[in-house]
N, CA and C atoms as a LAMMPS dump frame, in Angstrom:
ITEM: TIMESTEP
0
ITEM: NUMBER OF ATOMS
432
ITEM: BOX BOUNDS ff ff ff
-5.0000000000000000e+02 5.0000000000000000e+02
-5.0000000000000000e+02 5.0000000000000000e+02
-5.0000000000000000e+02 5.0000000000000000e+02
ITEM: ATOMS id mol type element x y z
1 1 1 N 249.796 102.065 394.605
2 1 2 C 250.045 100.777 395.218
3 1 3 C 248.903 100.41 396.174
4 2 1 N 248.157 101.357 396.519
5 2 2 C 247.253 100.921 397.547
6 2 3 C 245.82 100.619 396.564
7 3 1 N 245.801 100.578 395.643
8 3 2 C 244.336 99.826 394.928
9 3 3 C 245.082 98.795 394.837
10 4 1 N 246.435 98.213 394.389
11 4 2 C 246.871 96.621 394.271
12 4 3 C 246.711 95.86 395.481
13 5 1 N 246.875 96.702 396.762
14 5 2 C 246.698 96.255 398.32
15 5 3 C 245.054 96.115 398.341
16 6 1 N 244.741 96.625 397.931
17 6 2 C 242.955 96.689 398.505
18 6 3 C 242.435 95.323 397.734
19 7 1 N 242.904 95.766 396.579
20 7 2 C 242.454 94.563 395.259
21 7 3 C 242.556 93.089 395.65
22 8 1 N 244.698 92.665 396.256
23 8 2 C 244.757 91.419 396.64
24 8 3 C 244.131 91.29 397.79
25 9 1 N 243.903 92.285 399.156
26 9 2 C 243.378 91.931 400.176
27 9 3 C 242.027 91.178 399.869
28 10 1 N 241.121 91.77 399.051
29 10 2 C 239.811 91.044 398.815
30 10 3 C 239.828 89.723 397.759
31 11 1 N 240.997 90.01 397.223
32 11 2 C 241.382 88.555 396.187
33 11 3 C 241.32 87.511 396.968
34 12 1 N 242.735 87.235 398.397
35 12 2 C 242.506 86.915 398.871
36 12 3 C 241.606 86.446 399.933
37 13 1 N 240.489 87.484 400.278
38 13 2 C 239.527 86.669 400.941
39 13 3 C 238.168 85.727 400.131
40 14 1 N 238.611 86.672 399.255
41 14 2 C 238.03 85.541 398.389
42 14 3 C 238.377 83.901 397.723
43 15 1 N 239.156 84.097 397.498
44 15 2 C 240.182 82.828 397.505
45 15 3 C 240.115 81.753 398.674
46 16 1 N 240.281 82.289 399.617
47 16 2 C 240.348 82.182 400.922
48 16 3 C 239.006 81.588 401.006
49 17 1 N 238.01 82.032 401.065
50 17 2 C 236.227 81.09 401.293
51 17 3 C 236.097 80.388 400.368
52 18 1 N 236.531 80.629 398.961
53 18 2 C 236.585 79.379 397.748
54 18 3 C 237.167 78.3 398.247
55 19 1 N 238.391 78.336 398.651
56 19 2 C 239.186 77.274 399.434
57 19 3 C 238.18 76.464 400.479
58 20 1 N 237.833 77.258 401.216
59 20 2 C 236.9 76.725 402.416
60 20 3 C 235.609 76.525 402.231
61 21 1 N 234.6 76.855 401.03
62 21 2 C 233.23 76.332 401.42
63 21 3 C 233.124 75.644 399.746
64 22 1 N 234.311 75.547 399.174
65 22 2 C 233.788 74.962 397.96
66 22 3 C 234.44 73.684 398.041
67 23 1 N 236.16 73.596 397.892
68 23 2 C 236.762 72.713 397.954
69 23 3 C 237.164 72.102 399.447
70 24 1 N 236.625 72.5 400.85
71 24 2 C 236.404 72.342 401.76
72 24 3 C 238.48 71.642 402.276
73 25 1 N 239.001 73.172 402.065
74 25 2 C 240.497 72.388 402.212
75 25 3 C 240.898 73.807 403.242
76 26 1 N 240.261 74.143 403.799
77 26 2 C 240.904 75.191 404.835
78 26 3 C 241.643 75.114 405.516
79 27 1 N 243.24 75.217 406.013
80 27 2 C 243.826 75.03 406.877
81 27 3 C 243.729 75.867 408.376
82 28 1 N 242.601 76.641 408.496
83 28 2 C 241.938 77.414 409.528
84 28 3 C 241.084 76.582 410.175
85 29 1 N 240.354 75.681 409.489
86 29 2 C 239.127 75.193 410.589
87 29 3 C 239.553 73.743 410.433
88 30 1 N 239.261 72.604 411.758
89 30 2 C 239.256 71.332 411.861
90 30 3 C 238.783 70.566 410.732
91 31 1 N 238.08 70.806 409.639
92 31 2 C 237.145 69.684 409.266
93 31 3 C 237.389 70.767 407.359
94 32 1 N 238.155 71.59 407.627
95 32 2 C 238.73 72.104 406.23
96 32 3 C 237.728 73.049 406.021
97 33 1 N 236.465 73.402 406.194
98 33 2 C 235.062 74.519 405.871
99 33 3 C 235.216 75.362 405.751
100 34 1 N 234.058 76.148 405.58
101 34 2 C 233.985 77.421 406.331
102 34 3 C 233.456 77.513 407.665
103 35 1 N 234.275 78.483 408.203
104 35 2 C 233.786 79.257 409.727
105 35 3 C 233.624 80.517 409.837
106 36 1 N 232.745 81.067 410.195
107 36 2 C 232.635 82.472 410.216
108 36 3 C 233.656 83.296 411.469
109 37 1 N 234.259 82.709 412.332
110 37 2 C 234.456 83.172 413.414
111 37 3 C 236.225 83.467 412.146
112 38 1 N 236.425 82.55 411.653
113 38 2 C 238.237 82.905 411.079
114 38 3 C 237.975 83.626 409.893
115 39 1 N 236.541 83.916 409.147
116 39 2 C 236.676 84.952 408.202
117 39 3 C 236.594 86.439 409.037
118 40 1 N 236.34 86.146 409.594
119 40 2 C 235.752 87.612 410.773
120 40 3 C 237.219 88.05 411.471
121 41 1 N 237.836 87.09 411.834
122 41 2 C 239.252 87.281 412.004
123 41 3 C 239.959 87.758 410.654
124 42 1 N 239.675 87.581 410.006
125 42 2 C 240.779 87.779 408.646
126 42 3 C 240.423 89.249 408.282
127 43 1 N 239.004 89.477 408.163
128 43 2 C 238.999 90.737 407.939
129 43 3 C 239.126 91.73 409.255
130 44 1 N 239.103 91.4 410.033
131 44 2 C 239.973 92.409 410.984
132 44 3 C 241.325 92.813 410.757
133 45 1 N 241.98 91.892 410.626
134 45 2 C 243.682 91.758 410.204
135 45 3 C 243.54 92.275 409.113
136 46 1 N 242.757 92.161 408.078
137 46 2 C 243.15 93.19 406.645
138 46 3 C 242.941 94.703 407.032
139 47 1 N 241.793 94.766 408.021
140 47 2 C 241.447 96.514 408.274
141 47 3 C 242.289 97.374 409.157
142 48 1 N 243.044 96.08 410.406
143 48 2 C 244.168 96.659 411.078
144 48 3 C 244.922 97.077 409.774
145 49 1 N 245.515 96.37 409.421
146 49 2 C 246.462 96.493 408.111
147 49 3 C 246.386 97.372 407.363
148 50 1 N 244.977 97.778 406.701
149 50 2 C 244.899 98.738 406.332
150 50 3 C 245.649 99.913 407.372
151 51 1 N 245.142 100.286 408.29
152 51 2 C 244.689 101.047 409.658
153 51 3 C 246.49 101.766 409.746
154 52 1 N 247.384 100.512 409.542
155 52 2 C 248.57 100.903 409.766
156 52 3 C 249.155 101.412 408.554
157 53 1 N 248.614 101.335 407.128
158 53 2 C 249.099 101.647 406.029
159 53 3 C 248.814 103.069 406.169
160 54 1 N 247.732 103.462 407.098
161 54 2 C 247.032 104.752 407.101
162 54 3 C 248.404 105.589 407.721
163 55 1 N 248.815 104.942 409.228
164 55 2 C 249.677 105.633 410.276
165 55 3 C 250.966 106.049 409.503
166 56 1 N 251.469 105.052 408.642
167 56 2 C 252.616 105.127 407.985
168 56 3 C 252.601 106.013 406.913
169 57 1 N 251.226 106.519 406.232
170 57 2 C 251.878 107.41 405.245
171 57 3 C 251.55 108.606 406.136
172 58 1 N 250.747 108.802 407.424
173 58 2 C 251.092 110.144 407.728
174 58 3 C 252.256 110.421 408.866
175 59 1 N 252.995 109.519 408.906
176 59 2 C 254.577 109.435 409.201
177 59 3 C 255.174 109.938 408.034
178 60 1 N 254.539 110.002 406.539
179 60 2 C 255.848 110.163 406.06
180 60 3 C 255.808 111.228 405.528
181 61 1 N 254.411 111.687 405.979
182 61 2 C 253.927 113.284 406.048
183 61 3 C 254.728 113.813 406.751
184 62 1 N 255.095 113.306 408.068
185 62 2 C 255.628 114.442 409.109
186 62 3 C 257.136 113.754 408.624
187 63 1 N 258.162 112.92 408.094
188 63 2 C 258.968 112.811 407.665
189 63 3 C 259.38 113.664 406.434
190 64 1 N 258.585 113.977 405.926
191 64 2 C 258.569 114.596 404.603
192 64 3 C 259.25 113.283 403.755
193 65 1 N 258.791 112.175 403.854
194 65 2 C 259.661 111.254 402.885
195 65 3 C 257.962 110.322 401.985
196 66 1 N 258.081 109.5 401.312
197 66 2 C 257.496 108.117 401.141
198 66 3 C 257.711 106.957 400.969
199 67 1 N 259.048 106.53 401.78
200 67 2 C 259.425 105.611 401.765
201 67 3 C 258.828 104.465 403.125
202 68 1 N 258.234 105.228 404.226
203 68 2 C 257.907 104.572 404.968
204 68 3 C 256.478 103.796 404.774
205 69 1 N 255.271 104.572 403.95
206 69 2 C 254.303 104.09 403.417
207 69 3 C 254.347 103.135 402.981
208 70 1 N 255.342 103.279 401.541
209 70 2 C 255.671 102.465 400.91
210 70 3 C 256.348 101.303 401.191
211 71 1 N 257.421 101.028 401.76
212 71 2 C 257.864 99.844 402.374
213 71 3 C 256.735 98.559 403.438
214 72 1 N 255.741 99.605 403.95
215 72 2 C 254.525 98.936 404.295
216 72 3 C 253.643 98.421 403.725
217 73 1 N 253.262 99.091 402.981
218 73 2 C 252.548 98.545 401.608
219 73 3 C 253.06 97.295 400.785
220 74 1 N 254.358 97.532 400.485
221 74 2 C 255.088 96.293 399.933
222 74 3 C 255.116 94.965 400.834
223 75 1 N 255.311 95.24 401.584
224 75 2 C 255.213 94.039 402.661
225 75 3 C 253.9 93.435 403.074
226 76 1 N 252.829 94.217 402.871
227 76 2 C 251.418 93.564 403.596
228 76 3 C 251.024 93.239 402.062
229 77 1 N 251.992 93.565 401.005
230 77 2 C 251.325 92.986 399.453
231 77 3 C 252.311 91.803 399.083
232 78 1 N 253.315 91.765 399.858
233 78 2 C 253.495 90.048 399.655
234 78 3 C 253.119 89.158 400.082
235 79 1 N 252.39 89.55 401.746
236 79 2 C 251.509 88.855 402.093
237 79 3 C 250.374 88.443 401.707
238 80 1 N 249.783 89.747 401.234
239 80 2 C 248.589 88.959 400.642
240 80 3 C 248.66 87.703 399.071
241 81 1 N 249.74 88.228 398.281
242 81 2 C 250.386 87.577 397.153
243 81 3 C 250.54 85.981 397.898
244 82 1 N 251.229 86.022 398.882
245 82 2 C 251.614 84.802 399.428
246 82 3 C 250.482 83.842 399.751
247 83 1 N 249.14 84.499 400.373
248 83 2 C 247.981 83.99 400.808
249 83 3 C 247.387 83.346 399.747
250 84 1 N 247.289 83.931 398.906
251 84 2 C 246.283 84.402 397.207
252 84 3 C 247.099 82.941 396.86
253 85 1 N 248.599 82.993 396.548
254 85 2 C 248.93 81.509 395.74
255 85 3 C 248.97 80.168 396.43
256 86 1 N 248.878 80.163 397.887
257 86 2 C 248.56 79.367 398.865
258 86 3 C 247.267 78.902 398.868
259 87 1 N 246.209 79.789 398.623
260 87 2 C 245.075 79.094 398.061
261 87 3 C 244.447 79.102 397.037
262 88 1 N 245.028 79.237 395.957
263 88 2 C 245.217 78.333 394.973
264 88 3 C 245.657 77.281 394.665
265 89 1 N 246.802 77.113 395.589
266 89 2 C 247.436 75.891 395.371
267 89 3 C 246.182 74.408 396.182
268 90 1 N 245.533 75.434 397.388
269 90 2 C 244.463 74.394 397.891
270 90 3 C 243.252 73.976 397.304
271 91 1 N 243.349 74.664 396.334
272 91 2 C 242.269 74.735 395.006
273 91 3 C 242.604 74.181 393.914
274 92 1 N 243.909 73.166 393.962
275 92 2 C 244.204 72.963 392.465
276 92 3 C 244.773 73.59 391.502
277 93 1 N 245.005 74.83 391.425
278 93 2 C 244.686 76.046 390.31
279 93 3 C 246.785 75.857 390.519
280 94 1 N 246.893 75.884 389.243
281 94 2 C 248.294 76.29 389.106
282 94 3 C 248.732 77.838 388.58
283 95 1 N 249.86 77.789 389.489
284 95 2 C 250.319 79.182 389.892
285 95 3 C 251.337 79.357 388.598
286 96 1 N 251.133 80.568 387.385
287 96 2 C 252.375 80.457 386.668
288 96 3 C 253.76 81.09 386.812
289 97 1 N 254.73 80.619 387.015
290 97 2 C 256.458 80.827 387.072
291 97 3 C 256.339 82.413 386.885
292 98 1 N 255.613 83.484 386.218
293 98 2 C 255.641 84.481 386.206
294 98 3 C 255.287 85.043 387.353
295 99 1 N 254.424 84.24 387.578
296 99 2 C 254.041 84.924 389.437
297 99 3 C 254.447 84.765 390.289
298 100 1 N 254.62 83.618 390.372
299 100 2 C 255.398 83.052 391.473
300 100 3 C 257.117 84.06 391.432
301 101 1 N 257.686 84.429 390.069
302 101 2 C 258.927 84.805 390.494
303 101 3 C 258.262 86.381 390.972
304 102 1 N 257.358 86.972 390.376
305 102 2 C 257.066 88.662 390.466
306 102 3 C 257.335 88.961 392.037
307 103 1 N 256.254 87.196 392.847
308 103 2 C 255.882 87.539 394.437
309 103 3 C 257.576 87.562 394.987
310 104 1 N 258.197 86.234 394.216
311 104 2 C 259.922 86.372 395.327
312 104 3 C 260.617 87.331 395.081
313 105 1 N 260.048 88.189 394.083
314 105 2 C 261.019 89.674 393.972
315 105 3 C 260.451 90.793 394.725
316 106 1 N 259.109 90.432 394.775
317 106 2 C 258.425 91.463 395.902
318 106 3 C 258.902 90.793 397.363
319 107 1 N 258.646 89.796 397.689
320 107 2 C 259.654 89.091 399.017
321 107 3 C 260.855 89.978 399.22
322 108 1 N 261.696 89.198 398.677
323 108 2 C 263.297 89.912 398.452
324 108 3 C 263.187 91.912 398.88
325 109 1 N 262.181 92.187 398.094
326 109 2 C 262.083 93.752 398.564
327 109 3 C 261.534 94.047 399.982
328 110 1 N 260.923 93.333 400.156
329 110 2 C 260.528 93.348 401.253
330 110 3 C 261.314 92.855 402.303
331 111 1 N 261.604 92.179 402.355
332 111 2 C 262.71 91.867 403.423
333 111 3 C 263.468 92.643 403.57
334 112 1 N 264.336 92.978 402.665
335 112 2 C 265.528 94.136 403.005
336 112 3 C 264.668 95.753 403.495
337 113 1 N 263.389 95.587 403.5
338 113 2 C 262.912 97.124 404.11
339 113 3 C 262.409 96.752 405.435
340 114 1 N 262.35 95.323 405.686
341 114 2 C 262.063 94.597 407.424
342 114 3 C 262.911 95.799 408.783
343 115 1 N 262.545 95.747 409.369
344 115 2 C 263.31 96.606 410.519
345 115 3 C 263.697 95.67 411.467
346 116 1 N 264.175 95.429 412.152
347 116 2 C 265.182 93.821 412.788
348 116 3 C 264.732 94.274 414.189
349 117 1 N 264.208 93.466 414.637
350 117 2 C 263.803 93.118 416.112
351 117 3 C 264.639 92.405 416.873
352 118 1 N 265.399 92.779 418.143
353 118 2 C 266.396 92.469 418.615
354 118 3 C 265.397 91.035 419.461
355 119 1 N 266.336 90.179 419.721
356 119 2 C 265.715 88.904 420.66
357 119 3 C 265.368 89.529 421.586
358 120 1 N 264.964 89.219 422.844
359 120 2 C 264.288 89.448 424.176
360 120 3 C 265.192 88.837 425.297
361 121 1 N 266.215 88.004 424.81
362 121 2 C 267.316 87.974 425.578
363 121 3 C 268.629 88.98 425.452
364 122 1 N 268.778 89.046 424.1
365 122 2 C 269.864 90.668 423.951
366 122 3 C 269.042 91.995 424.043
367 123 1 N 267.839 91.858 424.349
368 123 2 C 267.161 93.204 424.174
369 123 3 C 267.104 93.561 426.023
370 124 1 N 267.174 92.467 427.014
371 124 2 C 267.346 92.634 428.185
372 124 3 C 268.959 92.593 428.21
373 125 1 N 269.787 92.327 428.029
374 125 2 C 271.449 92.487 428.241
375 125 3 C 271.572 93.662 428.352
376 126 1 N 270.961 94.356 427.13
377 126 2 C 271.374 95.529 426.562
378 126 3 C 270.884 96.508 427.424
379 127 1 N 269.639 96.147 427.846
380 127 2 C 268.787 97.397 428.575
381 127 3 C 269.547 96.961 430.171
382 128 1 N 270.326 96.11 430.58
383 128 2 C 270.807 96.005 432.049
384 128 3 C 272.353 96.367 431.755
385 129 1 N 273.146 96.752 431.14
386 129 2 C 273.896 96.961 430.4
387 129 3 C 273.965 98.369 430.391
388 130 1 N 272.805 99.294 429.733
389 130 2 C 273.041 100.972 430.072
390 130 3 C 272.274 100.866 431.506
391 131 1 N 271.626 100.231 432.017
392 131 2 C 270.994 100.675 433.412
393 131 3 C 272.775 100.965 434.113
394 132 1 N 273.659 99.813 434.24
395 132 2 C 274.786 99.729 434.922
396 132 3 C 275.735 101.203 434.632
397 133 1 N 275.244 100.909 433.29
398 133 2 C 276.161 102.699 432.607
399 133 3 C 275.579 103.779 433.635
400 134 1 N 274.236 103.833 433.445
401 134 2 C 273.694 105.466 433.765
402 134 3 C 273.698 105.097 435.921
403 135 1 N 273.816 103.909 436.064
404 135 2 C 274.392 103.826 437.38
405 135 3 C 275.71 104.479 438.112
406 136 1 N 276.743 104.244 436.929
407 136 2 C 278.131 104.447 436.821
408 136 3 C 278.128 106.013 436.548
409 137 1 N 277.677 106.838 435.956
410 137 2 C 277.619 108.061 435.657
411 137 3 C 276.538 108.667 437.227
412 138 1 N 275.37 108.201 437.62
413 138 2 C 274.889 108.84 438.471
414 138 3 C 276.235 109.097 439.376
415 139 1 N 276.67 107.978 439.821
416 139 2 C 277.957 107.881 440.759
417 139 3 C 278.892 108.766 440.586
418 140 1 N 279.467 109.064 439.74
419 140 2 C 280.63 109.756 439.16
420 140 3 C 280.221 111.599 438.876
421 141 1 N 278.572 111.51 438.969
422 141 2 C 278.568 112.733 439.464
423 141 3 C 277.871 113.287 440.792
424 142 1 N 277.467 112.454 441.56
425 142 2 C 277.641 112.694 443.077
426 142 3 C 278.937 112.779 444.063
427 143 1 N 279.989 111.964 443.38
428 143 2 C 280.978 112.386 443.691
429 143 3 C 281.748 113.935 443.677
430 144 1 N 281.223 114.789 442.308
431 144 2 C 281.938 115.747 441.638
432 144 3 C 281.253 117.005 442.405
């Protein structure tokens, strides 16, 4: 799975400057171009990306599993899938029903391997919430 990740990552940046210095339809720069400063950004974000595909399979080294790799991988490859038919679509180029369904089944997988990030308003309840607990227990054993 990680040559299909490497493969779309550069698909997409390629795609990605076709969009911008040919058909001049970039939704990154004011005037649709190319800019070097948001390709330079992009490939940072693919090498972080990489960087974390790295952390995760030697998590799943010390897990003894490969599901954590893998669920990463799947997810930074619908992204790039998602990028890739997004500019195409800014290119004219029609996307065929085969792909388009392959990417919403890779979506769909991906989502259900998402890990759920609590809001920042229940994520403070919660954390003032056991503070009051481990308050209530300090108490209950200074008493004892």
């Amino acid at each position: 799975m990680l040559e299909t990740l490497i493969l779309c990552m550069a698909l997409d940046y390629l795609t990605g400057m076709m969009a911008a210095g040919i058909f001049h339809k970039s939704k990154k720069s004011a005037e649709g171009g190319l800019e070097s400063r948001s390709g330079w950004k992009g490939l940072c974000r693919k090498g972080i990306s990489l960087l974390i595909v790295l952390v995760s399979y030697r998590m799943d080294l010390i897990a003894g599993t490969n599901f954590i790799c893998n669920a990463v991988m799947a997810a930074y490859l619908v992204n790039e899938l998602l990028s890739i038919t997004e500019n195409l679509g800014l290119m004219g180029v029609p996307v065929p029903k085969v792909l388009s369904g392959a990417i919403d089944l890779l979506r769909q997988k991906s989502e259900e391997q998402k890990v759920y990030q609590m809001p920042r308003k229940q994520k403070a309840k919660r954390e003032q919430l056991i503070k009051r607990e481990n308050e209530k227990l300090e108490k209950r054993e200074e008493k004892e």
